[in-house]
C-alpha positions in Angstrom: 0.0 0.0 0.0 1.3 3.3 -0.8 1.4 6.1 1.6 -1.5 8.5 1.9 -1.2 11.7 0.0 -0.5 14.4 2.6 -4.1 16.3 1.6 -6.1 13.3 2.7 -4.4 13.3 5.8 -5.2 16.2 6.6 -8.3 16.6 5.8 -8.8 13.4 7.8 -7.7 14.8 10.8 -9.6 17.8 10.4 -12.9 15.4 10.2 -11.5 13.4 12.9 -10.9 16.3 15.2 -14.5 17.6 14.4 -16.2 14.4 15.4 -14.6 13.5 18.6 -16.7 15.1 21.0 -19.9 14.5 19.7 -22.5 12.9 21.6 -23.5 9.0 20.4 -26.1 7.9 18.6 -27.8 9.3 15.1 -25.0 9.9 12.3 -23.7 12.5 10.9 -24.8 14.3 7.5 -22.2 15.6 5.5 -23.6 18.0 2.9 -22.1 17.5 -0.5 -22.7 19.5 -3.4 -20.2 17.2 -5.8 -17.4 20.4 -5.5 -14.0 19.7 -4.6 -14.5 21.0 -1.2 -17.4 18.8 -0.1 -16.6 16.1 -1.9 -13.4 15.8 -0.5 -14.9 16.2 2.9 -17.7 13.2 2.5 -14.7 11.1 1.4 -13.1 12.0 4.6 -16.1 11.5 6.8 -17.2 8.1 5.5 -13.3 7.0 6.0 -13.0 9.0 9.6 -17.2 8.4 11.3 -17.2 4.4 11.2 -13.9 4.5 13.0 -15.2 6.2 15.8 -18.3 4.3 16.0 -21.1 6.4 14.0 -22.4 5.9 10.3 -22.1 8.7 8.0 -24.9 9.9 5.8 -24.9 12.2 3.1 -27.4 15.5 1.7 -26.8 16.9 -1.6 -29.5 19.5 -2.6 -31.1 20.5 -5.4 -31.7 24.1 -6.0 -33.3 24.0 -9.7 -31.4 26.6 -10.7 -28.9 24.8 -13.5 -29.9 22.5 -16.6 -29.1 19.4 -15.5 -28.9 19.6 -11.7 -31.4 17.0 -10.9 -29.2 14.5 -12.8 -25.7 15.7 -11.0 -27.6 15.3 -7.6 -28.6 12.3 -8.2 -25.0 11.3 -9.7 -23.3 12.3 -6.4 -26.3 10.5 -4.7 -25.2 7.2 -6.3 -21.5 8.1 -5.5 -22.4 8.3 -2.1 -24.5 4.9 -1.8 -21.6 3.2 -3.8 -18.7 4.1 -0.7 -20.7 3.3 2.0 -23.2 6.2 3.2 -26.2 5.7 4.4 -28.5 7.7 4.5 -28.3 9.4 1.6 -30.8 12.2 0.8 -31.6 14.5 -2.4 -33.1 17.3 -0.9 -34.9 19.2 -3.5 -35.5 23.0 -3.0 -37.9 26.4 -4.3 -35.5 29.6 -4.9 -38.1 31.4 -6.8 -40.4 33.4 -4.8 -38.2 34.0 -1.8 -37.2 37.7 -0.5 -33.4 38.8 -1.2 -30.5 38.0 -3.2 -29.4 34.8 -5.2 -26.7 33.8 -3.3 -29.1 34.7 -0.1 -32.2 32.7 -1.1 -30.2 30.0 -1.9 -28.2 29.5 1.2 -31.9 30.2 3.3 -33.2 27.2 1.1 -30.3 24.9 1.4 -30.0 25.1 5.3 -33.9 25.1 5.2 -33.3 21.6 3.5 -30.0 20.6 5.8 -32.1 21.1 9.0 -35.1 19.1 7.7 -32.3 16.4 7.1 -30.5 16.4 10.0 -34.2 16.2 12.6 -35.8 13.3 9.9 -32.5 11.3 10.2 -31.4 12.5 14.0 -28.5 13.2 12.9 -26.0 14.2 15.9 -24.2 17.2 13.4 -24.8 18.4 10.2 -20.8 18.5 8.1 -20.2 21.7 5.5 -16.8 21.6 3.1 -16.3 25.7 3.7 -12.3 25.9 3.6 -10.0 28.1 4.8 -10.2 30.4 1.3 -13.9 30.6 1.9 -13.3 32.0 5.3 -11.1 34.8 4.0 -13.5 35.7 0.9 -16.2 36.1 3.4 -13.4 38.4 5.8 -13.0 40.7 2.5 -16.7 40.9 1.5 -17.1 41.7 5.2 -14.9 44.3 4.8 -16.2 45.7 1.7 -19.8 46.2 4.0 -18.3 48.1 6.2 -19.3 44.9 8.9 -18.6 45.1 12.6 -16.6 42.3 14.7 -19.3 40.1 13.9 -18.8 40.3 9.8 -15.0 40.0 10.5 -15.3 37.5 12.9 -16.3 35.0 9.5 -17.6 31.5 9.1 -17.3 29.6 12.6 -16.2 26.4 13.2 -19.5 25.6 15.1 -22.8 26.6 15.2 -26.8 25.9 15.4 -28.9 24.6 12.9 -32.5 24.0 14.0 -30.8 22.2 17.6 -28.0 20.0 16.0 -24.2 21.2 15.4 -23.3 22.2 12.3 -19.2 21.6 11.9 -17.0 23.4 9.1 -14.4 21.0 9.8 -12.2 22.9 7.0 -11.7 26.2 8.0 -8.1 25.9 8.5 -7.8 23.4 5.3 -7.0 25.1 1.7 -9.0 25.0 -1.5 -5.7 23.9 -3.3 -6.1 21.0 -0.4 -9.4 19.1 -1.0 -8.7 19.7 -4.5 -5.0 17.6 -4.4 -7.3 15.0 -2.0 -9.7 14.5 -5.2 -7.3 13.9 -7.5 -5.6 11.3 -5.1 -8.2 9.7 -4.2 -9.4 9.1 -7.6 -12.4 11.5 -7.6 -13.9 13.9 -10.1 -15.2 16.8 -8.6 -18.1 19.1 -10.1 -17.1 22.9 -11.7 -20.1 24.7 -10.3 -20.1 27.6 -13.2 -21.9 29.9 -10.6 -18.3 29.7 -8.4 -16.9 32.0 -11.5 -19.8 34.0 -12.3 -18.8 37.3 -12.2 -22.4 38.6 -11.5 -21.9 37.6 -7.8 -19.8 39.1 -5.5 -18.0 36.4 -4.2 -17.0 34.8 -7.5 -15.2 38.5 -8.1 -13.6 38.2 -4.9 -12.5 34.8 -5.2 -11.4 35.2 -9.3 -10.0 38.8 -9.1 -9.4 40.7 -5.4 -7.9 37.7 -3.2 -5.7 36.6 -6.3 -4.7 40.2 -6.3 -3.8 40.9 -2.9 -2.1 37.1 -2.9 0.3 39.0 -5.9 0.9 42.5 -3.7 1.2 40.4 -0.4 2.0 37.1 -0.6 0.4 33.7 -0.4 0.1 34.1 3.8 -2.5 36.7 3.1 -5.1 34.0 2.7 -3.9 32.4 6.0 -3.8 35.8 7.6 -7.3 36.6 6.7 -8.9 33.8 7.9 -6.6 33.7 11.6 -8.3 37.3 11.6 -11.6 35.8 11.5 -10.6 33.5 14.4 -9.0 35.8 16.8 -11.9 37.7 16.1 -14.7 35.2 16.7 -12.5 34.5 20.0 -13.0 38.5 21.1 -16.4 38.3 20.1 -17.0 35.8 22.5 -15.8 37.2 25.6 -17.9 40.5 24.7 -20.7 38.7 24.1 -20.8 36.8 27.7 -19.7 40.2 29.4 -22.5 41.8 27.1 -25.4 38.9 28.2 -24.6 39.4 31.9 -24.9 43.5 31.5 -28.5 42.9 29.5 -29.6 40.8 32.8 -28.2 43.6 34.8 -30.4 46.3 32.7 -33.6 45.0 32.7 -36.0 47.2 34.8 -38.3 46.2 37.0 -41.0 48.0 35.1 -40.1 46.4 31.7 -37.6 47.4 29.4 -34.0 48.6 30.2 -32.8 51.1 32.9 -31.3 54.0 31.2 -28.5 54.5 34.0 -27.3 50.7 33.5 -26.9 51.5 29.9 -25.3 55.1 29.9 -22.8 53.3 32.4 -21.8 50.5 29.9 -18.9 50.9 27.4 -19.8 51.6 23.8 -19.0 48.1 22.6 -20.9 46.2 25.3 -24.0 48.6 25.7 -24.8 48.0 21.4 -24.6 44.5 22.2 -27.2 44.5 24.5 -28.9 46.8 22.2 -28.6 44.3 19.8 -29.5 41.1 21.7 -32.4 43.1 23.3 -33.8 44.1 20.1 -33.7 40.5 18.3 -35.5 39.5 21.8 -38.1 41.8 21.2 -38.8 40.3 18.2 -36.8 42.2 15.7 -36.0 40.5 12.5 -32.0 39.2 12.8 -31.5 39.6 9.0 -32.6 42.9 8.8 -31.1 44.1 12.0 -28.3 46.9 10.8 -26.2 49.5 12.8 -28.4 51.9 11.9 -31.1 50.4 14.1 -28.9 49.6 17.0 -27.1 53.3 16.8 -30.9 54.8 16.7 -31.6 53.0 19.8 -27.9 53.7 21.5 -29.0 57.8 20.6 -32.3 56.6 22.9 -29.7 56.1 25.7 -26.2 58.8 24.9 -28.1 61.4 23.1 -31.3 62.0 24.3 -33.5 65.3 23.2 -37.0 63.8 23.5 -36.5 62.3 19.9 -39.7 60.2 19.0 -39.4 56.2 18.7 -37.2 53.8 16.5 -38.6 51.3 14.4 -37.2 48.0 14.3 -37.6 46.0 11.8 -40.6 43.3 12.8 -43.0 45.6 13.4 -41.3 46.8 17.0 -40.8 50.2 18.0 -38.8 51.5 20.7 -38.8 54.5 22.8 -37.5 55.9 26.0 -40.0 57.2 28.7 -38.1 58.5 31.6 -35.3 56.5 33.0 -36.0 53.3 30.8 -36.4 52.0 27.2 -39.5 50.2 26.3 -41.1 48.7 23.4 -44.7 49.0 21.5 -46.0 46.5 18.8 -47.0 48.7 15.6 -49.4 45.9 15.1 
């Protein structure tokens, strides 16, 4: 037997190290659009799960919105029953008709899909093949929205997905990586033309700014964006718990938030509670900007009897005296 190719090592480790801690019982999902990315992640899970005592299932999903996609779904379907998976699921999605951009719609209707996946099957986590190149386009585009520590703070490793875990085991793993992987393991991945459409923003960033700054800067900028992301996902953290305690702390006994407690709060904590207090009230997370949460931090550091803020859900916010409350428009 000849020795492994260092990119499937890695990228086994990677999968290994993500699955270590889970809990036992249901599998895990590993969702696989054909790309080299995901594809040479499910070749890693089915390899890594069984070895620590867990099947590995697969979700490749549909979005319509190619000739021919129904076919190359159900092609890396039959790749996936063929080494091993089970289950295997073709989740079939509806872009059209749905608020927002492309790229947008399309990610709401593919987790949509993952989530439905991962409760039907019980799955214990839910497996996406996001690399570390990913992770710095998204730092850039952040960037280029003028984003908080949120924004910069990328892709994490971890996160909720309708109450299981969904892992990005890949973060710190290069696209050049699970590409080298394929090839050594004998795999041919799928060209997704959308990846260098130039009508999105991240096939720009990916085909023309991070190439361009790799030129001026080096190949470590691609590295250095994405340990940005992490250091900042690590800050964000700590403000967040400080930011959760300072929100209990605020609440008045009338309803709403104190005034005082606020005023007395750093800049960066008190919008966090702004922010947290406002998606509790029912505001609408996607639509929740910094305009919003600096209206409602003027409520607190700039008051001159200025009316109420509207929040997007249908909530408005104003200050009577010494407090902040909040009104339904409905």
């Amino acid at each position: 037997m000849g020795a492994l190719a260092p990119p499937v090592a890695a990228i086994r480790v990677a999968v290994r190290r993500a699955l270590t801690h889970l809990p036992a019982g249901g599998p895990v999902l590993v969702a696989c659009s054909g790309g080299a990315d995901s594809l040479a992640l499910a070749a890693a899970a089915v390899f890594v799960a069984p070895r620590l005592g867990r099947p590995a299932g697969l979700v490749t999903v549909d979005h319509g919105l190619q000739a021919g996609s129904a076919q190359r779904a159900e092609a890396v379907a039959g790749w996936a029953r063929e080494s091993g998976f089970a289950p295997v699921t073709v989740a079939r999605v509806e872009v059209a008709g749905r608020v927002g951009g492309p790229e947008a719609v399309a990610r709401e209707a593919r987790y949509e899909a993952l989530t439905e996946a991962a409760r039907r099957h019980e799955a214990v986590a839910v497996l996406t093949g996001h690399t570390r190149d990913d992770q710095a386009e998204t730092v850039l585009l952040a960037l280029a929205r003028g984003a908080g520590p949120r924004g910069l703070a990328g892709m994490p490793g971890r996160r909720d997905l309708g109450g299981v875990p969904l892992l990005r085991p890949l973060l710190e793993i290069g696209r050049e990586q699970t590409r080298a992987a394929c090839a050594a393991l004998g795999l041919s991945p799928w060209q997704d033309p959308h990846n260098t459409d130039p009508s999105y923003a991240r096939s720009r960033v990916r085909a023309d700014v991070l190439p361009a700054l790799v030129r001026a800067l080096g190949p470590g900028v691609v590295d250095n964006l994405a340990r940005t992301a992490r250091l900042v996902a690590a800050d964000n953290a700590a403000l967040d718990e400080t930011a959760a305690a300072a929100l209990a702390a605020a609440r008045h006994a009338a309803g709403g938030l104190a005034v005082p407690e606020l005023a007395g709060l750093g800049a960066a904590v008190r919008t966090r509670v702004l922010h947290a207090w406002a998606r509790e009230l029912g505001a609408v997370p996607g639509a929740l900007s910094h305009r919003h949460v600096a209206a409602l931090d003027a409520l607190v550091t700039d008051w001159h009897g200025q009316g109420p803020t509207d929040l997007p859900g249908g909530v408005r916010v104003l200050r009577r005296g010494d407090r902040l409350t909040a009104l339904s428009s409905g």
